[in-house]
N, C-alpha and C positions, 0 to 999 in steps of 0.2 A: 862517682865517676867524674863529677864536674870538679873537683879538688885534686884529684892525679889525671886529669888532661892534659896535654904538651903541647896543642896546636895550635894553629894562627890563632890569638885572641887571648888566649889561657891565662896569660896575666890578669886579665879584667876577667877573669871567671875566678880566679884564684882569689882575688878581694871579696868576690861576692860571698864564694861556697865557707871559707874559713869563719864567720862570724855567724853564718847558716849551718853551721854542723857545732859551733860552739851553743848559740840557741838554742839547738835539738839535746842536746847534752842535760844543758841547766834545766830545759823545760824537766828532761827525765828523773835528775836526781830529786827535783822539788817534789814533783807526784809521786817517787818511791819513798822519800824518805822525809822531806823535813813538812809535806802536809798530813803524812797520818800523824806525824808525832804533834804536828800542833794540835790538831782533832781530838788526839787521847789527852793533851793539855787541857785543852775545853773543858772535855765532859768529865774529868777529873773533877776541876774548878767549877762547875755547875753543880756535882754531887756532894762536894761540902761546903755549898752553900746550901741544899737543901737541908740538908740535915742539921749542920748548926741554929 
């Protein structure tokens, strides 16, 4: 709501919410996607180090 506002002020909400809904973004793709995979990278690289 605060990014399609029109009213007195919207400009200075419009700086705010754009870099606040791009945040929420990046936060999400990092936790769906590029921290499990570093996670199964880990315990990959933990498992053949055990074993060698």
């Amino acid at each position: 709501p605060i990014l399609l506002s029109s009213g007195t002020g919207s400009d200075v909400t419009h700086r705010i919410a754009a870099p606040m809904l791009g945040g929420m973004v990046t936060v999400m793709i990092l936790n769906l996607l590029v921290l499990p995979v570093i996670y199964s990278f880990v315990l990959e690289f933990q498992e053949r180090r055990r074993v060698a």
